[in-house]
Structures are given as structure tokens and as C-alpha cells.
N, C-alpha and C positions, 0 to 999 in steps of 0.2 A: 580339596574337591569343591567347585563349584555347588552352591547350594540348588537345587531345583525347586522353582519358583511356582510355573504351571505343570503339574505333573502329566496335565492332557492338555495339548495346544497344538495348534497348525499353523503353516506357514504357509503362505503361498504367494507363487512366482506371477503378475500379472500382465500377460500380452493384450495385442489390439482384439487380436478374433480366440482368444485360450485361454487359460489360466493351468498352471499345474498346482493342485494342495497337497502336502504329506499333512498327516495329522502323527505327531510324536505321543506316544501313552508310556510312560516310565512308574515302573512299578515299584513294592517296598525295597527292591535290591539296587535302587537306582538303572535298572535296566532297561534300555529304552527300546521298543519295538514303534517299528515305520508302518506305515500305512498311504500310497500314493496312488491319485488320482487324477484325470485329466479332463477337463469340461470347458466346453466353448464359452463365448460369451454373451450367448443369447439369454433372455429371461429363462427359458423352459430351462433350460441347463446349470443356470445358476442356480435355480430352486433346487436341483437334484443334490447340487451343493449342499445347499443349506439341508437338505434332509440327511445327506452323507453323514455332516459335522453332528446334529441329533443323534444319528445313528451311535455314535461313538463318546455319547454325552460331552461331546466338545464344545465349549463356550467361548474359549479363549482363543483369537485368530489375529496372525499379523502378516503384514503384506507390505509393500513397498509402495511407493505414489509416485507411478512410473504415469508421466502424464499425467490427461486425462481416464485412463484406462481402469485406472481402480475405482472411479464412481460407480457404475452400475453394477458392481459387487460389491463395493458399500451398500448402497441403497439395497439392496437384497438383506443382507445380513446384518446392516445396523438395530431392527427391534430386539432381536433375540438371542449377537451376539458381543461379547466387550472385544471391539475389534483398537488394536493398534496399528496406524498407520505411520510407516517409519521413513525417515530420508533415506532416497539411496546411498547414500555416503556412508550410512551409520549400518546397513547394511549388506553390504559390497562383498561379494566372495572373492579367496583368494585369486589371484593370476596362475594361469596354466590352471585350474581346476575349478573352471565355469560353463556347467553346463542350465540348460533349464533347471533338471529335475536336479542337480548338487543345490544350484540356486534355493529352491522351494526348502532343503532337507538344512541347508544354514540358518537363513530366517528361523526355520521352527528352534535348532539347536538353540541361538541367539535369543530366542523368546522366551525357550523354556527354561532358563536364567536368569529372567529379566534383565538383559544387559541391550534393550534396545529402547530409546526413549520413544515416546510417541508422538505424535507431531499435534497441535492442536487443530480438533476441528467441532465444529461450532453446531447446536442445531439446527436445522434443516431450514424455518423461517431463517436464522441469518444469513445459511447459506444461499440461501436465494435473494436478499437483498445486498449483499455481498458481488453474488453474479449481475448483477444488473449495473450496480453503481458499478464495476470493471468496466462491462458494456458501454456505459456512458461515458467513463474516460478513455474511450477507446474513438468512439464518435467524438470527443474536444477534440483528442488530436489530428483527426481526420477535416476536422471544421477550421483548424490551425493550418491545415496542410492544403487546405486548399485558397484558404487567404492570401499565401503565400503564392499560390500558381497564378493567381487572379491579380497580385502585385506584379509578377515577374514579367507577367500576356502585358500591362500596361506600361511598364520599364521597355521592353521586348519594342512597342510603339511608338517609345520618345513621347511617351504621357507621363509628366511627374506631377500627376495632379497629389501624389501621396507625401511632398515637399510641404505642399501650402494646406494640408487639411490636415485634421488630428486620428482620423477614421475613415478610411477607404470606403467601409460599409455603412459609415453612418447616411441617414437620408437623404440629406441635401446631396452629399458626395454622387451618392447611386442615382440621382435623379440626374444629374449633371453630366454621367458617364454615359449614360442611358440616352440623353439627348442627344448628346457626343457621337454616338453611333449612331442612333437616327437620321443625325442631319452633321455629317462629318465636314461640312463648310463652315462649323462654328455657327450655324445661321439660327441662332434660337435667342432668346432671351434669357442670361445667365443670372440678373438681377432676381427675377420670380423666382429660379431655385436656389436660390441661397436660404438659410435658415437665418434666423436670428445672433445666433449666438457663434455662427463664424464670423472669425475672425481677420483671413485672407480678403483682401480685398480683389476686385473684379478685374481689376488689368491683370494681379498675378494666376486668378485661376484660366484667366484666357489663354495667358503668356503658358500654364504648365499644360492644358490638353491643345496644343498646338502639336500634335502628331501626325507621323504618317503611318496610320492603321491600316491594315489588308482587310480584306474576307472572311480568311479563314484565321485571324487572332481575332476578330471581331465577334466569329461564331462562337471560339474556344470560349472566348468570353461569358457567354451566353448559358455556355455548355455550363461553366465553372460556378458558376451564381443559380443554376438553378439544381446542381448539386449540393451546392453549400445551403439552399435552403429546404430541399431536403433531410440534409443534415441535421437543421436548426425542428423542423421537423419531427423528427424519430428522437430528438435528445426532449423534446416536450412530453411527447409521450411517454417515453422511459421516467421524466419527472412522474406523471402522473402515475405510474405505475408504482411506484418508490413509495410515492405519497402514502397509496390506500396502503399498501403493506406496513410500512412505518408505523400505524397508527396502531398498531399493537405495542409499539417502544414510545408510545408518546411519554407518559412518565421519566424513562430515562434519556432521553430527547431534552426536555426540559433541563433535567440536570447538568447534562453537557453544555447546553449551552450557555449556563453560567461561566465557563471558562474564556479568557481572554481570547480573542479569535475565533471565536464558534456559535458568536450567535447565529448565523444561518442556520436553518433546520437540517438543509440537505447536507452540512459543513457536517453537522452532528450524528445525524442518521451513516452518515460513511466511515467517521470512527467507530459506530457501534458497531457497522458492519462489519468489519475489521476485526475488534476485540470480542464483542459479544458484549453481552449485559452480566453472565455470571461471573466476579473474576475470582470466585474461588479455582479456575483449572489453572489458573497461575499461583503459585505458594506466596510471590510476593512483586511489589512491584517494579523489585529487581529483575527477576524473571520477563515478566512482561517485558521491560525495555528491550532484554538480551532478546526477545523473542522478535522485537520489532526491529530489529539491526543497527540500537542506538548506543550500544556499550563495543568497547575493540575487543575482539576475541583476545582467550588467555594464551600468550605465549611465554612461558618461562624454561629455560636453559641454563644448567653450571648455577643455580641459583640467582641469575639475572631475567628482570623483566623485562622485553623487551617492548620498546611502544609501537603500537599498530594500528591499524585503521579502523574504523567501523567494519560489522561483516556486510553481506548480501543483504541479507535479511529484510522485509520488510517493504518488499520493492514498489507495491500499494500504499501503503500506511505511512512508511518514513516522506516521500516525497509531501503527501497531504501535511502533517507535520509540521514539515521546513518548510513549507509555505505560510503557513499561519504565524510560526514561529519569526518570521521575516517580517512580515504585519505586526508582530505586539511591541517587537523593538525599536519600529520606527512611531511608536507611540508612547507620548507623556500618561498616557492615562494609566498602565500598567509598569509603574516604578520599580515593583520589586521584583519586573521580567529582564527590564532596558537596564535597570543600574549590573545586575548580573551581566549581562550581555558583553553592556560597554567594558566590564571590569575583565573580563576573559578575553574579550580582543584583544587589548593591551598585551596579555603575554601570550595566546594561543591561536591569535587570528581569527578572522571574522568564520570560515570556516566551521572549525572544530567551536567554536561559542555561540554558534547558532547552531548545533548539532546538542550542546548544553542543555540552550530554551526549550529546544523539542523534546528531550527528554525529560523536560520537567514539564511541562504541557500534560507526557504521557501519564506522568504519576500522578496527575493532579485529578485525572480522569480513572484511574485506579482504585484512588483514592473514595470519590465522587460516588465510582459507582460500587464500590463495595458496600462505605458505609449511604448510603442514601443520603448526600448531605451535599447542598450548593458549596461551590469554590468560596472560599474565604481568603483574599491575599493578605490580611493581619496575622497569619501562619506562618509565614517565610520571615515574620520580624518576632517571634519569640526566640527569648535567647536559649532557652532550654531544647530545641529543634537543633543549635548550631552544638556543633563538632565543638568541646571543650577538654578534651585531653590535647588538641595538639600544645605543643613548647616552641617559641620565636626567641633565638638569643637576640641583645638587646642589636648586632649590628645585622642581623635579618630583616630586623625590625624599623633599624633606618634607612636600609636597602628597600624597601617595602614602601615606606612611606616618600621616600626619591622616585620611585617609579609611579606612583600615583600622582607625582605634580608637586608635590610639598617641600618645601625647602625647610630642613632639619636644623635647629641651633643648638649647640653639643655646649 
């Protein structure tokens, strides 16, 4: 018999405009009695909630994070109750026997077991700089997408001014295009907008805005540039907004940005957003990684392992990551990131070895903010750190050294 964990706990099933909770109470005979109820999702009715679960000295509540739909029943229930939020996967009723209220009465079964893990979630300041940085990379990609509209309107034209310049939006360019349209007989002075430091010379930028523009890709134009700076817009303020909040992680801001890759504030402020500052809710910094989708899920059969991909996980965090991670490799200054690097291409492709760096980025940050302590790369070259039980027979060992370059003399 399964042992019972919460003796009083509830579960509950969460929709857009409902919620249904059973609260389970099992007694010294292991006998459980139900208890079920159905409440909108408006504040007044969630409160009645929270007074229901009082009512029944329940503390203990899990729920699914279906959506967005379980925040405003978190935010209700989070001061007063230890709530688990679980994936739907880890909580899924059977097939052929899924209704609402079966749904609500598993959750509780499954909890008051403890055979549901909980998902992590962060306090309220992270989660709210959490939301915002999404927000913001939400606005890059929309600022990226319309780059591209405002390429395609001038391709669309037989304008390849984007051949001979390094920046579509850079100044001189936008000054150039802008005149371009003004006075679409090339009748302007192209010498005065050029900047300094282009490099195309003036018969070629003539020769690429030699187009036949319309009206209305002309307006598109217009249309396209003064959304994108709206854009450029709303992502300043979202900075500043980041900023004041931030400053309550300045301390561990600093610490991050000790690590290769991250001196930017805002670089650093994003992973904390992400992990959080406390990393005791992760056991170890194993954990952490598998939490951020940078270890392959376990699959083992018949006693065989079999190799597999990264999971989902992490779909925020990992991408940040493998971008920095991308950055330290192509730099001499961080040796004992590149030589790892370069050593794992060799046999696992540039892929899965820069999936490596990230992962060790992530621990170093683990590490960093557990113990309060700047990144130190003289770590990665103690030999008491490196794995010394493994065994190399001697012709692994000249296998080994042939694959790194080295011509062996036997």
C-alpha cells in the first residue's frame, strides 16, 4: 500500500471561466472521504475558495498549469497555501475515464502520495521580471520581422541598396532611402549622406537604388519603419522598466556577470529571471540543468541505453544560453570554455558541444549563486575536479591521441 503523504490535500481541475476542487481527508484507517466543489474564476469566488480549503484545515493544494489559467488561483492562494503546480503530462488521467470532476479526484489521489513533482515557480518579484523580459523577446522578434518586410518592400523594388551596405537601418542607409523616395529621379546629393565609415562607393550605391518603386510599396515602406520604431520604442521602455525592478538583484547581477558571456546587465538580469537567486529549490546542479532542457531525457530498455536528444525544456533559458555559449567559443580569452568546445566537436559535432558549453555556463551560475562567490576559471584546471577512476587500455589510449592530431611512435 502506497504510503499517504498529505493526509488533507485538494486537487483541483483548472478551466478559463471554473475551476472544480475535491479536497481528500483520509483518516487513521487509511480511508479517504471526498469532499467537491465548483467555483468561477472571478476574484470573489476564488476567495470563497480559499475560505472552503480553511474551512477544512487544508493547506496542501495541487493543480495542473493548464495555460495561463492557474495564475489567478495561484495568486489567491499562494500566502496561505503550499501549493503544487504540476505538468500536465505528470498528471493526465486515464483514457475513457476523463471527466472534469474524475480529473479534480486524481490530481488529489496522486498528491496525497506524493507521486507528483512540482514544477518550479519562483517569487512574485521574479516572476514579474521574468514576464517582462518574455515580453521583450517577444518585441526582438517582431523588430526582426519587420526588418525583413522592409528588406523584401525594397528587393519587391529592384532596390539592392542591402548588396552594398552592412545595415539597412543604419543612418546613412535610412537617410539615403528616405531621399530615394522623396525624390525617386535619384535627383539628390548621395555624397552628403553617406557616413564616414561606408564603405561602398557612390557609383555602386547609385547603381543599387536604381529602382522602379510604386505608391503603394513606397507607403508600405513608410508604414514598416515607423512600426519598427515604435517597436525600438516599447523595447526602451520595457529596458527601463527591468532596470528599476532589477535593482533589488543588483548584488546577484554582479555575480553573474562575472561569467564569460554576461557581462551585460540585462544578459544577467534574464538568467536570474529564469532561475531565480535562491538555488536551494533545485537539490543540485544537476537538476537545474535537467530543469533547463540541457541533459537528454532517461531512456533505458532490456538494460540498454539508449542516446537521445535534449528534452523541450527550457524554451526561454536554453536558447539565451546557446547564444552566449556561441560568443565564449569563438573567443581566445576564455580557454577553458574553447578548448572543451573544440575537443567535443571532434567526436560529437558542433551541435551537441555547444549544448556542452551551455551547460556548463549553467553550473557555473549555480554554483555562483549558491555560494556567493565570482566565477573563477582556475576550477576547470584542478585535477582533483577531473573524473579519475575512469581506465584507458594502452591502445584506447593511442586511438585517443591519433584522433587529436598526434602521430604515435610505438
Amino acid at each position: 500500500m502506497l504510503k499517504i503523504v498529505h493526509p488533507i490535500c485538494c486537487g483541483i481541475d483548472v478551466h478559463k471561466s471554473f475551476v472544480i476542487a475535491i479536497i481528500a481527508i483520509t483518516d487513521d484507517k487509511n480511508v479517504t472521504t471526498y469532499h467537491r466543489r465548483r467555483f468561477s474564476t472571478f476574484t470573489s469566488d476564488l476567495k470563497k475558495l480559499k475560505e472552503w480549503l480553511e474551512y477544512y484545515s487544508c493547506t496542501d493544494v495541487c493543480m495542473e498549469s493548464t495555460g495561463k489559467y492557474w495564475i489567478p488561483v495561484f495568486n489567491i492562494l499562494e500566502e496561505d497555501m503550499n501549493i503544487c503546480l504540476a505538468h500536465p503530462k505528470y498528471v493526465k488521467a486515464i483514457k475513457g475515464k476523463k471527466t472534469d470532476k474524475r480529473d479534480a479526484k486524481w490530481i488529489a489521489d496522486l498528491f496525497k502520495h506524493d507521486l507528483v513533482a512540482s514544477s518550479f515557480i519562483p517569487p512574485l518579484k521574479i516572476r514579474q521580471l521574468r514576464d517582462l523580459f518574455r515580453y521583450r523577446m517577444k518585441i526582438t522578434y517582431l523588430k526582426s520581422s519587420e526588418k525583413n518586410r522592409y528588406q523584401n518592400s525594397l528587393t519587391w523594388s529592384n532596390i539592392q541598396i542591402a548588396s552594398v551596405v552592412s545595415d539597412v537601418f543604419g543612418k546613412s542607409s535610412q537617410k539615403i532611402i528616405e531621399s530615394f523616395l522623396a525624390n525617386k529621379n535619384n535627383d539628390f546629393d548621395i555624397v552628403s549622406l553617406m557616413g564616414k565609415n561606408m564603405k561602398s562607393s557612390v557609383e555602386d550605391i547609385k547603381a543599387s537604388i536604381e529602382g522602379n518603386i510604386t505608391d503603394e510599396q513606397a507607403n508600405k515602406l513608410k508604414v514598416i519603419k515607423a512600426h519598427y520604431e515604435a517597436l525600438i520604442f516599447c523595447q526602451n521602455e520595457l529596458d527601463s522598466l527591468i532596470s528599476k525592478l532589477g535593482l533589488e538583484f543588483d548584488q546577484e547581477v554582479k555575480l553573474i556577470q562575472t561569467i564569460p558571456g554576461c557581462s551585460n546587465k540585462l544578459t544577467a538580469l534574464r538568467i536570474i529571471s529564469e532561475i531565480g537567486v535562491d538555488m536551494s529549490k533545485f537539490p543540485s546542479a544537476g537538476n537545474l540543468c535537467s530543469w533547463a532542457g540541457l541533459v537528454p531525457r532517461n531512456d533505458e530498455s532490456a538494460g540498454k541505453k539508449h542516446s537521445t536528444k535534449i528534452t523541450k525544456a527550457g524554451r526561454y533559458l536554453k536558447p539565451l544560453l546557446v547564444q552566449i555559449a556561441n560568443a565564449v567559443v569563438t573567443s581566445k580569452k576564455y580557454p577553458e570554455h574553447r578548448n572543451k568546445y573544440l575537443q567535443l566537436k571532434k567526436r560529437r559535432g558542433h551541435k551537441k558541444a555547444i549544448i556542452a558549453i551551455a551547460r556548463r555556463l549553467l553550473v557555473a551560475a549555480y554554483h555562483i549563486l549558491r555560494d556567493s562567490v565570482c566565477y573563477n576559471a582556475d576550477l576547470y584546471n584542478i585535477p582533483e575536479l577531473k573524473q579519475s577512476k575512469k581506465i584507458m587500455s594502452v591502445k584506447e589510449a593511442i586511438r585517443f591521441a591519433q584522433s587529436q592530431g598526434f602521430t604515435v611512435n610505438i
